[in-house]
SEVO-45386 format. One record per residue (C-alpha): x, y, z; residue in one letter. Coordinates in Angstrom, 1 decimal. Each point is the difference from the previous one (the first is absolute). Example, Ala and Ser with C-alpha at 12.3 -4.5 7.8 and 13.67 -1.06 7.14 Angstrom:
2
PT       x       y       z  residu
PT    12.3    -4.5     7.8       a
PT     1.4     3.4    -0.7       s
//
This chain:
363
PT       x       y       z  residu
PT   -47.4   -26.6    -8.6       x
PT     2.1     1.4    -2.7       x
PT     3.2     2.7     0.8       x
PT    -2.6     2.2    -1.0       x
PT    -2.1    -0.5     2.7       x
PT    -0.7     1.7     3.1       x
PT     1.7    -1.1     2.8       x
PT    -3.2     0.5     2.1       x
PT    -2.6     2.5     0.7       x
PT     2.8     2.0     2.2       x
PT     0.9     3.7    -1.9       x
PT     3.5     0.0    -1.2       x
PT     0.2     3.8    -0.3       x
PT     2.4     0.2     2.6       x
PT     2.6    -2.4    -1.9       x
PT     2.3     1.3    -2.8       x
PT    -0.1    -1.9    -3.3       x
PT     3.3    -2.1     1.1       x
PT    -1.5    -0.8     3.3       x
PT    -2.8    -1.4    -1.9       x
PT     2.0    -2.2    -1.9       x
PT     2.5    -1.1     2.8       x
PT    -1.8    -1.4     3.1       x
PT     1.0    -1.7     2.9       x
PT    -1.4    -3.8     1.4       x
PT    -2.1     2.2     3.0       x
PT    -0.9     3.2    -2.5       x
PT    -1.8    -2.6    -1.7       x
PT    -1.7    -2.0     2.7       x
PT    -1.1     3.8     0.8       x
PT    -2.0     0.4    -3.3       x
PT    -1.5    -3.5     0.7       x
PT     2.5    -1.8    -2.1       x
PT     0.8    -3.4     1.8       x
PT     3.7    -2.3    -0.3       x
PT    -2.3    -2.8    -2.3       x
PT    -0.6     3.1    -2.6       x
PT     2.9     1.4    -0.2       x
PT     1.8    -3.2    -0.8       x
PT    -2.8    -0.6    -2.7       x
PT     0.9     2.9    -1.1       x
PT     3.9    -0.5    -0.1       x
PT    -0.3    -3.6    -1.6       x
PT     1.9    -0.2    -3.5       x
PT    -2.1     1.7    -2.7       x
PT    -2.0     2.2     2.5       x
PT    -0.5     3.7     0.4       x
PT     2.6     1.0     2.6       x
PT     3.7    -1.7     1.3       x
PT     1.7     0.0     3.3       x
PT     3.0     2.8    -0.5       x
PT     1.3    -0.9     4.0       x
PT    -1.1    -1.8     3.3       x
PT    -3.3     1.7     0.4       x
PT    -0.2     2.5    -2.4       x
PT    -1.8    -0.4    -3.6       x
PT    -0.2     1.4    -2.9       x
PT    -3.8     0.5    -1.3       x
PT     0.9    -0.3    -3.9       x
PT     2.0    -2.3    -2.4       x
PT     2.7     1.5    -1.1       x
PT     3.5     1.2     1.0       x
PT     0.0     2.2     3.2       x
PT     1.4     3.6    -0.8       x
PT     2.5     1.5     1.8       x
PT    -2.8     1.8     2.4       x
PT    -1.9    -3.2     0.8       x
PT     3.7    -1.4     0.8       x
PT     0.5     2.7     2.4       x
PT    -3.2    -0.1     1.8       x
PT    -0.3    -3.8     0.1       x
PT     3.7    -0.4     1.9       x
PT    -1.7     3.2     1.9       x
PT    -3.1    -2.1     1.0       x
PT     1.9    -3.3     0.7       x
PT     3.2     1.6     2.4       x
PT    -2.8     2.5     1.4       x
PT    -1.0    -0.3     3.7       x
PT    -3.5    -1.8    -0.2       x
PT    -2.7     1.4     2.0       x
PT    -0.3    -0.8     3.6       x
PT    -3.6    -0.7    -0.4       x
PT    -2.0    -1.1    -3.1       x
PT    -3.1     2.1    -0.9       x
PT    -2.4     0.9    -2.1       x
PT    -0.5     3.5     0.5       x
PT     1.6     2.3    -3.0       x
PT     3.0     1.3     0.6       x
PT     0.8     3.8    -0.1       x
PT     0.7     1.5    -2.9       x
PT     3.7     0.7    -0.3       x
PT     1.0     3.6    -0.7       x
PT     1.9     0.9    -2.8       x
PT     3.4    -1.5     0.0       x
PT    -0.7    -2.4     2.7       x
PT     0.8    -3.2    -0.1       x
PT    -2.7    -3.3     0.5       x
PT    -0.2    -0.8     3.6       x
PT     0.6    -3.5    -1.5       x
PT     3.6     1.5    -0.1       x
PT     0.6     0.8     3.3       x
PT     3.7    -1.1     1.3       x
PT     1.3    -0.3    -3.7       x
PT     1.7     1.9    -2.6       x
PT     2.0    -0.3    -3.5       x
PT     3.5     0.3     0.4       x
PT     3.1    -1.0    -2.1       x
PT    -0.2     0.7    -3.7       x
PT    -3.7     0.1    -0.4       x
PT     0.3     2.8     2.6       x
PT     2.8     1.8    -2.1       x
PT    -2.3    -0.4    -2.9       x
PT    -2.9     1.5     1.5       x
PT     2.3     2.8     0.9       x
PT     0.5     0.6    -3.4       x
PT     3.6    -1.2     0.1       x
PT     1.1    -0.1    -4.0       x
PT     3.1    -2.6     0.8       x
PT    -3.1    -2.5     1.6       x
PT    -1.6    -2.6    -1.9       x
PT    -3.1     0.0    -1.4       x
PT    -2.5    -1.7     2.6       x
PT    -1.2    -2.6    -2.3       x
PT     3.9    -0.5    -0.4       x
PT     0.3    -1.2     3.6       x
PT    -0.4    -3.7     1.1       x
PT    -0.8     0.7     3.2       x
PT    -1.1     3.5     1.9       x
PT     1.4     0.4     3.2       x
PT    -2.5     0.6     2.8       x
PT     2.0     1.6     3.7       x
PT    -2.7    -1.2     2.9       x
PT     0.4    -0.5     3.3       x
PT     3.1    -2.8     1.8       x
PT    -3.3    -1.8     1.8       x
PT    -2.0    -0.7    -3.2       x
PT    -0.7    -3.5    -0.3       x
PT     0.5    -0.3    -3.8       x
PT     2.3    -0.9    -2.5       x
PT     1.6     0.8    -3.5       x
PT    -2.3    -1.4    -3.2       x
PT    -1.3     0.7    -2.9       x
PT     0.7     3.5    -1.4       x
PT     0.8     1.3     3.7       x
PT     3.1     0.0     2.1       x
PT    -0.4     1.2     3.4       x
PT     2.8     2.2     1.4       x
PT    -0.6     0.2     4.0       x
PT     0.8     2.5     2.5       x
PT     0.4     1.1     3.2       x
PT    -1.4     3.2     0.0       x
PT    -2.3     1.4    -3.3       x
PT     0.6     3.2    -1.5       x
PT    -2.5     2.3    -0.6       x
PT    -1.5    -1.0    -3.8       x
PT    -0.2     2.6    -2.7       x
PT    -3.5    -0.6    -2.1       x
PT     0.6     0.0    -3.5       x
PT    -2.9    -0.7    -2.3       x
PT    -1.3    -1.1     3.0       x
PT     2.4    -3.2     0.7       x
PT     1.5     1.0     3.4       x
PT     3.9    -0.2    -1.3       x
PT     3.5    -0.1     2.1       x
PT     1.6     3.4     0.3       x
PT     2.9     0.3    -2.5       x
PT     2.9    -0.8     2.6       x
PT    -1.4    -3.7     1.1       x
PT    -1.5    -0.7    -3.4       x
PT     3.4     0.6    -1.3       x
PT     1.8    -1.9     3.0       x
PT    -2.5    -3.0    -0.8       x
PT     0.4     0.3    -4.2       x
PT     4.3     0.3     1.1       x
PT    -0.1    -3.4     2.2       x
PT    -1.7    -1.7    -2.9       x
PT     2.7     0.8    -2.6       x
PT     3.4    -1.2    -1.1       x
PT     0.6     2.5    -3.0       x
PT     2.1     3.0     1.1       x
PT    -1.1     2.1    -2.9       x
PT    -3.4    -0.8     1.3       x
PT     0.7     1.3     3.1       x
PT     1.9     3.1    -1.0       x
PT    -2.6     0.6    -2.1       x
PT    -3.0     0.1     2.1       x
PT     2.1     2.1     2.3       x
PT     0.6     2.6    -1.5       x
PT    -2.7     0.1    -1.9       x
PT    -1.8     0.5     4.0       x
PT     2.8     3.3     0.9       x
PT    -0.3     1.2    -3.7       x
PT    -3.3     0.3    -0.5       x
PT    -0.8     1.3     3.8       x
PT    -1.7    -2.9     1.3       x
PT     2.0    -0.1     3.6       x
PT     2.8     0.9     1.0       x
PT     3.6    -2.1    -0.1       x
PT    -0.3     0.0     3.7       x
PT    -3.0    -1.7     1.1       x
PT     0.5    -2.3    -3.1       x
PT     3.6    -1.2     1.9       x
PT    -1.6    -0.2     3.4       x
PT    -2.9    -2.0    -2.0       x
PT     2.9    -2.0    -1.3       x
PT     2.0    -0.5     3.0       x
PT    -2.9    -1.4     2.0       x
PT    -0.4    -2.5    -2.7       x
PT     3.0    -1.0     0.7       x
PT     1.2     0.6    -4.0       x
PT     2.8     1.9     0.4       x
PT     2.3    -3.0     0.1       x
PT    -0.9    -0.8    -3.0       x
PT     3.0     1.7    -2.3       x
PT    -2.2     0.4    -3.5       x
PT    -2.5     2.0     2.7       x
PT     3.1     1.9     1.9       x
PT     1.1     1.0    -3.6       x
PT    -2.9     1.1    -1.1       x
PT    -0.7     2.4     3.1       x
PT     3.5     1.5    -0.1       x
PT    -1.2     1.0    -3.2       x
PT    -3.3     1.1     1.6       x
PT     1.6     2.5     2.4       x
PT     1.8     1.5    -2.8       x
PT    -2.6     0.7    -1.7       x
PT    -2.3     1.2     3.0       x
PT     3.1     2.1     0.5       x
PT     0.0     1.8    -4.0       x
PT    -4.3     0.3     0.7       x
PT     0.4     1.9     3.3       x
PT     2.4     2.3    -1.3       x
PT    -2.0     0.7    -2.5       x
PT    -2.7     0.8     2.1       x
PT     2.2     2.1     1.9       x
PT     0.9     2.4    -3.1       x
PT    -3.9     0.4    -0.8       x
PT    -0.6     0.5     3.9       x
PT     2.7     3.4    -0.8       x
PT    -1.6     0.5    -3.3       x
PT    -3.3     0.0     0.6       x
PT    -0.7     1.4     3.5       x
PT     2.4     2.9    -0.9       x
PT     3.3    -0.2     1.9       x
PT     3.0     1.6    -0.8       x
PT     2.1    -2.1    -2.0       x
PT     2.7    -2.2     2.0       x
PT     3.4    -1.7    -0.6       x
PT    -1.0    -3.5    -0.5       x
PT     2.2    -3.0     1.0       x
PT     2.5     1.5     1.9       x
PT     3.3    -0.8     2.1       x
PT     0.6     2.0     3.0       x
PT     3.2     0.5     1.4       x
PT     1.8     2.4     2.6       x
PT     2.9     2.1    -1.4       x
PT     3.2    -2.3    -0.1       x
PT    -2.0    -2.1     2.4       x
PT    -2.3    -2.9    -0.1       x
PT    -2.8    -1.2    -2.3       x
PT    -3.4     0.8     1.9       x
PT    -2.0    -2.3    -2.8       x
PT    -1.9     0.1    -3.1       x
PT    -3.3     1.6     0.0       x
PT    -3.2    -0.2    -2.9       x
PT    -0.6     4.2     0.3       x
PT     1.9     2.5     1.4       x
PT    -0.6     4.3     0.7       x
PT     3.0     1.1     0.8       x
PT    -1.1     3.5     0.7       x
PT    -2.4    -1.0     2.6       x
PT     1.9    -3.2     0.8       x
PT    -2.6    -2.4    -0.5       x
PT     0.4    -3.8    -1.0       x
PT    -2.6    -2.8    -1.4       x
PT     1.1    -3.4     0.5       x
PT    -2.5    -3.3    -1.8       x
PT    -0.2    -2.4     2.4       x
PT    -0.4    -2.8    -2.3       x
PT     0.7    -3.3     2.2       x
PT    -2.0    -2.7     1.1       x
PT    -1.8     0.2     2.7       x
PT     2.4    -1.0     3.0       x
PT    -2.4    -1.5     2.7       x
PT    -1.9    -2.6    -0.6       x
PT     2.1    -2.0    -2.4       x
PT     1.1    -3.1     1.7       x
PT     1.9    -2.2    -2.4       x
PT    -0.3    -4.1     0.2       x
PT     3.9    -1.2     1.2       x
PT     0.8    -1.5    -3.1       x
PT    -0.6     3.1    -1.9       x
PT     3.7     1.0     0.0       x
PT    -0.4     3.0    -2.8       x
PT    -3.0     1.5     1.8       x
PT     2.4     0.2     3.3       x
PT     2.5     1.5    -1.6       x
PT    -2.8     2.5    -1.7       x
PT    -1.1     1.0     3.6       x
PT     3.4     0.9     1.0       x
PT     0.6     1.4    -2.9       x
PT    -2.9     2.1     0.6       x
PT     0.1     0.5     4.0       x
PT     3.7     1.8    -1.1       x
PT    -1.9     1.9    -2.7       x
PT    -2.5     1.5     3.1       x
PT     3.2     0.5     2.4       x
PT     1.7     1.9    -2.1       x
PT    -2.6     2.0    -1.5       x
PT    -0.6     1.1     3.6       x
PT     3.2     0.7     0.6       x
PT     0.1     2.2    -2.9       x
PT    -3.0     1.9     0.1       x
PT     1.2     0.4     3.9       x
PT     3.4     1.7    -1.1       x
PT    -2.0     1.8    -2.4       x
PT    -2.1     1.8     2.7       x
PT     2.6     0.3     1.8       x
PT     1.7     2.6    -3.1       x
PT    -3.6     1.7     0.3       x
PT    -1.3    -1.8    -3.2       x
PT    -3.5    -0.9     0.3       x
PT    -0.5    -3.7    -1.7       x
PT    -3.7    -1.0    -1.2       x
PT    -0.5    -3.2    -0.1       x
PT    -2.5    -1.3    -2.4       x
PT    -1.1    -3.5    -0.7       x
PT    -1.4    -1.1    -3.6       x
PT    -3.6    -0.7     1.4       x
PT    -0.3     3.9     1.2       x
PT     0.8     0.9    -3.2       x
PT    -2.7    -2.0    -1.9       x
PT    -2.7     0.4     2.7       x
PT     0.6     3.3     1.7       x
PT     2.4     1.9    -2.6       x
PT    -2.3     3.6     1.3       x
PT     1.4    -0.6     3.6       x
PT     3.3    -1.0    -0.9       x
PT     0.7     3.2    -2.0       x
PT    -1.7     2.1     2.7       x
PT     2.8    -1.9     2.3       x
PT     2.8     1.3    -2.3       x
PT    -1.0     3.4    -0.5       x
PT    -0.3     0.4     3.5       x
PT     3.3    -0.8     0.9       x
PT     0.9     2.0    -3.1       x
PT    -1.4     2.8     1.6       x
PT     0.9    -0.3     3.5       x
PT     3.3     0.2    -0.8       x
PT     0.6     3.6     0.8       x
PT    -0.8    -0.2     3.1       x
PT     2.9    -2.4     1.0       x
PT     3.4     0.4     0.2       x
PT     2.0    -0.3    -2.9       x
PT     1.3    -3.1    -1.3       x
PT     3.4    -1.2    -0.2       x
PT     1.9     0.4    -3.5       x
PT    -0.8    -3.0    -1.7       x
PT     1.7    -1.4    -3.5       x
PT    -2.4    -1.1    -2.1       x
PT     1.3    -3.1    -2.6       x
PT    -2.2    -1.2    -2.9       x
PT    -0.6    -3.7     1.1       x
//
């Protein structure tokens, strides 16, 4: 039996070309293919080669970069509780193998699947990084390095590899890397180019316990800044395009002769309304390891942040000025509703008493 050669009698219509060329030890035994003929098979010379534990690859040469995902795939994969025979059903489009089941690219081979441009090239990468589950009985060879966790997220298909949402994929590619351009790289490249958010990437972060790290701390103090520059930009198209009447943009408020109320990101001063960014990380959740001194000072830091933001936007509404407060996820996924928010308030401001006289101080 050549490479050439049909596996068996069994149709293979219901395989894609790399799942034809990448099978498992029991896909085999399913097409009548026994342990003695693979390893004839495999022997030096022959028509296929062993690419991990279990999983081979049914021609000579090199694997590309597909048959390298789908073969860690196959081998980090949940196996089937039961062997048999019957033909599986036909997956629909964008579904993973059920040979896949419990596994999924993460790391740089994610990123790259993502279409990250600062990620390598996949045939670039020594090893692909494959997130399954803490109980899988399996270890790091080969081509794959398995990345375990509690808890699985949700996999995006791509291409039909099921692939780590951008926030872990990046959490696992960050853990793996000493370079801090690296790093700074890949995350901004995720807040520039609108793959998540600078929040859920820090919580991702924090629960991987990387924020002690002080190239990775650098690199996200960048991060917020630049989250920061994107959400106010989103905020002067949100004006722009939904057609609101043009504001004072970062502002200082103060009494006259008396205190400073605060800086705000868009101000009406005729109907008194203020827009404040709420571009923090996410405070609950993040629970920092002891010995991650900087990422305790970062909470305070950012616990006083919230505490006197509320006590601002209290004092505020206190004066009669109505604050809005908008975070930089409503304005990338609900940008409609978050102008309809403004122009209400806009609008419902002549029907409340008047506002107290308010300076108003470029920032």
């Amino acid at each position: 039996m050549s490479h050439n050669t049909p596996l068996s009698p069994r149709p293979l219509r219901h395989l894609t070309d790399v799942q034809r060329r990448v099978m498992s030890t029991a896909q085999l035994r399913t097409h009548g293919v026994g342990a003695a003929e693979v390893h004839a098979h495999c022997r030096p010379g022959g028509p296929w080669q062993q690419l991990l534990p279990g999983v081979y690859l049914l021609h000579p040469g090199p694997p590309t970069s597909e048959e390298r995902l789908h073969g860690v795939l196959l081998y980090a994969g949940r196996p089937p509780a039961k062997e048999s025979r019957a033909i599986p059903a036909q997956p629909r489009p964008g579904e993973p193998h059920a040979a896949y089941a419990d596994a999924m690219i993460t790391g740089l081979a994610a990123l790259t699947l993502h279409r990250f441009s600062s990620a390598p090239p996949l045939l670039s990468l020594d090893r692909i990084d494959v997130l399954v589950p803490r109980t899988r009985r399996l270890r790091s060879t080969g081509c794959a390095r398995l990345v375990r966790a509690y808890t699985l997220p949700t996999p995006l298909q791509v291409t039909g590899v099921p692939v780590a949402p951008v926030p872990r994929a990046l959490a696992d590619a960050v853990a793996q890397l000493a370079d801090a351009g690296a790093v700074r790289r890949l995350l901004t490249e995720a807040v520039r180019g609108g793959h998540c958010e600078p929040a859920a990437l820090v919580a991702e972060l924090n629960r991987a316990r990387l924020l002690g790290r002080p190239h990775v701390v650098d690199a996200v103090d960048s991060l917020l800044a630049e989250g920061r520059a994107i959400a106010e930009d989103r905020l002067h198209a949100l004006v722009r395009d939904h057609g609101l009447p043009d504001p004072l943009w970062n502002v200082d408020l103060r009494l006259p002769g008396g205190p400073h109320l605060g800086g705000v990101d868009a101000y009406w001063p005729e109907q008194a309304v203020a827009v404040e960014l709420d571009t923090r990380a996410p405070r609950h959740g993040l629970r920092p390891h002891p010995r991650q001194g900087r990422t305790d000072r970062r909470q305070q830091e950012d616990d006083e942040q919230w505490s006197e933001y509320v006590r601002k936007r209290e004092h505020l509404e206190l004066l009669g000025v109505t604050v809005v407060h908008i975070t930089p996820k409503k304005l990338r996924d609900a940008a409609d509703q978050q102008a309809a928010v403004v122009r209400t308030a806009l609008m419902a401001a002549s029907d409340r008493d008047p506002a107290a006289y308010i300076v108003v101080l470029p920032r």
